[in-house]
N, C-alpha and C positions, 0 to 999 in steps of 0.2 A: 694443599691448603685446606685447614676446614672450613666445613658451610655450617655448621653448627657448635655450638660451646655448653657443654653440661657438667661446667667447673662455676664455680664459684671463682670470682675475682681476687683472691685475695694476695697470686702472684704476678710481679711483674713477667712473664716471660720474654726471652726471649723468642724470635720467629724461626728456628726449627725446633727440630730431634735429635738428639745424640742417641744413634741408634748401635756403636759398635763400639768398641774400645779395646788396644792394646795395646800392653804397657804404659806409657805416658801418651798416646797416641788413640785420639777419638775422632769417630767419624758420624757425621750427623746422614739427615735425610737425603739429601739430593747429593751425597757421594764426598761434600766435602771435609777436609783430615784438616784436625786441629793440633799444633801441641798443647797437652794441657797441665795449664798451672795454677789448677785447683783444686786437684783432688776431689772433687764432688763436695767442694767445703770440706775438706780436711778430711777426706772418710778413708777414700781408695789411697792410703798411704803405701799398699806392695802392688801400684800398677793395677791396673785393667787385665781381663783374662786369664790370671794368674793361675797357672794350671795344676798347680798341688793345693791349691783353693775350688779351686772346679771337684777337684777329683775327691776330696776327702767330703765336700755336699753332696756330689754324688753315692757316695758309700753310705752315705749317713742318712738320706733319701729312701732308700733302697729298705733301710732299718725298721726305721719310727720318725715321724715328723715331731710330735708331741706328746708328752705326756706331763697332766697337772704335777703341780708340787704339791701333792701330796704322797708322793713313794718319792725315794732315793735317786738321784742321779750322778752316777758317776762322774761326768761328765762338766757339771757344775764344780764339782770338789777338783777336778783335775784346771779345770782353768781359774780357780780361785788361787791354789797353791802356785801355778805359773806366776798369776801377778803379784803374789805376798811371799816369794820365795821366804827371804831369812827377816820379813819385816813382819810385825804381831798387830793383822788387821784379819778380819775377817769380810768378807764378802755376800752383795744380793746382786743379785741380778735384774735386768729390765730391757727393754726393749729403745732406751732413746737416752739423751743428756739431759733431756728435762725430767724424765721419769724418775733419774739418776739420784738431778738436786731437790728431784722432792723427797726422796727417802732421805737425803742428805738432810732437809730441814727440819722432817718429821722426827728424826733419829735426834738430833739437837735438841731440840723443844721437852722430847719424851726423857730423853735422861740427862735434862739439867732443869729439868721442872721450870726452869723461864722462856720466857718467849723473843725478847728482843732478837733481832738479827741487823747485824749491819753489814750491808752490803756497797758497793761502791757506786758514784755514780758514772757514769756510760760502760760499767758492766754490760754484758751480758748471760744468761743462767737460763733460759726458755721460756716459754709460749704458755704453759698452762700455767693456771692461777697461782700456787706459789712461788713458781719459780721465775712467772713474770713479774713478782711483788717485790721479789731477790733483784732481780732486771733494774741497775739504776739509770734508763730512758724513760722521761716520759713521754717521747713518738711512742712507744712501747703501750704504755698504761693507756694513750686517749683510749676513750671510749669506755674503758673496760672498770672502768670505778663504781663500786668503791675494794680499792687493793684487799690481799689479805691482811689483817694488820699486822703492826710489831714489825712491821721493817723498816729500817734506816737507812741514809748513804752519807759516804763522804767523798772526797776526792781521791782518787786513785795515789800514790806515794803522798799522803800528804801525813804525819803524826801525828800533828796536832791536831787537825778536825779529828783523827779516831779518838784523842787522847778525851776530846770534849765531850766525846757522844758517847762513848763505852764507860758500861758498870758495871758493879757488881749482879746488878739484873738485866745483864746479856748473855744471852743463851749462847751464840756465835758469831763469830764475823769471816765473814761468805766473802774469798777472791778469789781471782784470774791469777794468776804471774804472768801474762800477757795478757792484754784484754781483746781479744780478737775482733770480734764487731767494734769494738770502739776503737779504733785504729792504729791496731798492733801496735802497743806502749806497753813498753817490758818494766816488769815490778822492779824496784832498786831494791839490792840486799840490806841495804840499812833500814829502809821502813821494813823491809820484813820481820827482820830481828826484832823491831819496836812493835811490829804485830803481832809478835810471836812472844814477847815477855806482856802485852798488855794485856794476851788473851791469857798467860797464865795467874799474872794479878789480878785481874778479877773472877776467875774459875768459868772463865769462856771457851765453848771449842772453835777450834778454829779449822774451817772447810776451806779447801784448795780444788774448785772447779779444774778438772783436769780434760774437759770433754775436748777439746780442740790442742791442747798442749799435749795431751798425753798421748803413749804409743807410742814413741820416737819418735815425733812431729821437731821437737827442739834437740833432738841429737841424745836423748836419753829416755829412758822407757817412759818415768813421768819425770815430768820438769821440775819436780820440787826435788829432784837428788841435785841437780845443779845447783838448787838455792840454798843447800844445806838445812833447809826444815824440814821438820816431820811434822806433817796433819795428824786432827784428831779423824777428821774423815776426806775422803776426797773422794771423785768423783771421774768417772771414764764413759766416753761412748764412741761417737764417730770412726774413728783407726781400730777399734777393739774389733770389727767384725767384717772390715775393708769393704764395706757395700753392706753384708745384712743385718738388720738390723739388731746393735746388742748395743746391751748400755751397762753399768754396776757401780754401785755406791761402795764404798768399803769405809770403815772404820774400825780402830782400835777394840782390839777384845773386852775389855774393859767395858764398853758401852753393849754387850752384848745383851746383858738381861734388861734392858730397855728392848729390845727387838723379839721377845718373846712371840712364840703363838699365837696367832690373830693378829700382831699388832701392823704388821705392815706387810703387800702381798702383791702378787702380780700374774695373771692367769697365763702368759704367752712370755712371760720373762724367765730368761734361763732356759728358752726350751733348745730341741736335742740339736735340732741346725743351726741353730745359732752357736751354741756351745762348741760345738764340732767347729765350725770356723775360725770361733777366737781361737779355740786352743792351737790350730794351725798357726793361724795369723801371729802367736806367741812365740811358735818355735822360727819361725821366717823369719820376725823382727829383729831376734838379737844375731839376725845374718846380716842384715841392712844397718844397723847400727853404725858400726865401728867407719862407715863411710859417710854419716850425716854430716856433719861437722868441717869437712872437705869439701864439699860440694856446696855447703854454706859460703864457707869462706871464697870460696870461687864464685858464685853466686852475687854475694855482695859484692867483691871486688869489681866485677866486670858490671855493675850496676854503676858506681863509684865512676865508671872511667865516663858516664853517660852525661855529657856537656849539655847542660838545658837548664835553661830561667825557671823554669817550669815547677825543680824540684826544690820544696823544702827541707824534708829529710829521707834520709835512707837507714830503717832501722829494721831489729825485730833478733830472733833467736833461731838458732837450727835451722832446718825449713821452712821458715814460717816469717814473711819477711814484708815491707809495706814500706810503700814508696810515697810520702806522703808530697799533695801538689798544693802549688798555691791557689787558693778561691779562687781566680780567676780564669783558671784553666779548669775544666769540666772533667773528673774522674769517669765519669760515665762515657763522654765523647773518645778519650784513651782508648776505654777496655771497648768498643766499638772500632774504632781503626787496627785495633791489634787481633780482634775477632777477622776482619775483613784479612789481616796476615797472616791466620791462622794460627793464631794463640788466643787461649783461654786464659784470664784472668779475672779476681774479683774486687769488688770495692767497702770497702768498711770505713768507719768513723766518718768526718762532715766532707773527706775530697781525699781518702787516701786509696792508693792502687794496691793489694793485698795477695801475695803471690803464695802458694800453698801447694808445690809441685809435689807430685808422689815422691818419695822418699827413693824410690829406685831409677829415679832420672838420672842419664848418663852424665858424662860430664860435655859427650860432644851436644848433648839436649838442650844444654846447662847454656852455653856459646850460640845459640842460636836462640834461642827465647831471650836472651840479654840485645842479641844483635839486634831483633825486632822491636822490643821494647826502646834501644835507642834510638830506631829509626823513627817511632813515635812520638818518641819524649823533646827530641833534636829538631823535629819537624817546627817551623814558625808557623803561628795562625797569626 
């Protein structure tokens, strides 16, 4: 227990440590083992300890830790071309998802010469100042006004609120295809389609935050090949680096001489461990793929069979799945009794339960965090 605190408040914590972890399997301070179905928020998508993850930091360690962008790195081009195989985007690098959707809005703004952005409201896009202006909460914004300007919201699948608020002086319109902090609500393909012809009617780009969807979180590398759209830019961080920190904006070539020399940088983004990790973490993923979508299905089903007043709905895509409760029943009191059974889960939107297991959870993993989860959700208060 500590006797002192030289943190600032600004998280809630919970009361230990998670001091060990492996594969889906974390252990805190005082010895006890959790399953967990969170992924560190969606980060540790290949498992805890992952030992050709260990091994290739280590190698790279041994190397060079860093060097500025200003000389050549390999290393960058080699995990640019993993994620743009045969698609015509090129690649920046950064260290987070909000670092990501900043280059993401900077990059908009500079080569469509407008400013407007509309974003959704209970989005979420990050914590520093444009990207929590992109952020449509305002729990989010108190305090921090006045926003950047030029940004907009509408309601998540809605056409008509975009139809009303998009013109020809929109620079972009910033989404999810699931909205993760806002309580896992999967994009419908028909608004997409309708977002995807409005952004070309008025010569708007159109940004697909992919920081919590992408990597195989939804059973495909990024989520927007499910939805049949192609972004003008989209956006990767969390899964990209399964724990260190990487992030990268990409965008269509086309928008390249907007991103000239000087115009947008990052002193620790792209450097050499980081690089070295995704580029692992890219060749592991398309191992763990072709098994998301199974374990999904099983996942939900065995959620389905969970008899309880409790729940209003059971939705979400691939791994990425949210048990939504009714207000009455306390999301927070849940993921407390199921910590006490030693499972990890998290909570998003106004009372939803938000499961996010590493992508490499077995299937007998799969049957025992369902099991516990009913015995929670079944329990009468």
């Amino acid at each position: 227990m500590r006797v002192a605190n030289y943190l600032f408040s600004n998280y809630a914590r919970k009361p230990f440590e998670l001091v060990s972890g492996e594969g889906t399997t974390l252990t805190d301070d005082s010895g006890k083992s959790y399953l967990d179905f969170t992924s560190g928020i969606g980060v540790v998508n290949l498992g805890y300890n992952q030992p050709q993850l260990n091994q290739i930091l280590l190698e790279q360690s041994q190397k060079i830790w860093h060097t500025p962008n200003l000389y050549e790195n390999h290393l960058q081009e080699e995990v640019a071309q993993k994620l743009t195989k045969d698609l015509d985007y090129l690649s920046f690098f950064c260290n987070s998802g909000a670092e990501a959707n900043e280059a993401a809005i900077k990059l908009a703004r500079k080569a469509t010469g407008k400013t407007q952005i509309i974003s959704c409201i209970n989005s979420f896009h990050g914590r520093t100042y444009g990207s929590m202006s992109a952020t449509g909460q305002e729990s989010i914004h108190e305090g921090f006004e006045p926003l950047v300007p030029g940004f907009d919201y509408v309601p998540f699948n809605d056409s008509k609120a975009l139809k009303e608020k998009i013109s020809t002086q929109t620079a972009a319109v910033m989404i999810e295809l699931i909205q993760g902090e806002g309580g896992v609500i999967v994009a419908e393909k028909s608004w997409l389609e309708e977002v995807v012809d409005l952004c070309q009617e008025n010569q708007a780009l159109l940004i697909v935050d992919e920081v919590q969807t992408g990597i195989g979180r939804t059973g495909s590398l990024f989520a927007f090949e499910q939805f049949a759209i192609e972004p003008d830019i989209f956006t990767l961080a969390k899964g990209l680096g399964n724990g260190f920190p990487v992030g990268a904006m990409l965008g269509k070539k086309q928008l390249n001489e907007s991103f000239g020399p000087g115009s947008h940088g990052s002193t620790f983004g792209g450097n050499k461990l980081g690089m070295a990790a995704a580029s692992k973490v890219l060749d592991l993923i398309e191992e763990v793929l072709p098994t998301v979508s199974e374990k999904s299905e099983l996942l939900i089903a065995g959620l389905q069979t969970i008899d309880s007043e409790k729940i209003i709905e059971i939705r979400g895509l691939g791994l990425m799945i949210g048990i939504e409760l009714k207000e009455e029943y306390s999301a927070a009191a849940v993921l407390t009794e199921l910590e006490d059974k030693g499972v990890l889960a998290l909570r998003a939107g106004k009372n939803t339960l938000r499961l996010l297991p590493p992508l490499t959870i077995s299937k007998e993993e799969i049957q025992v965090g369902v099991k516990k989860i009913k015995e929670v959700l079944e329990t009468s208060e």
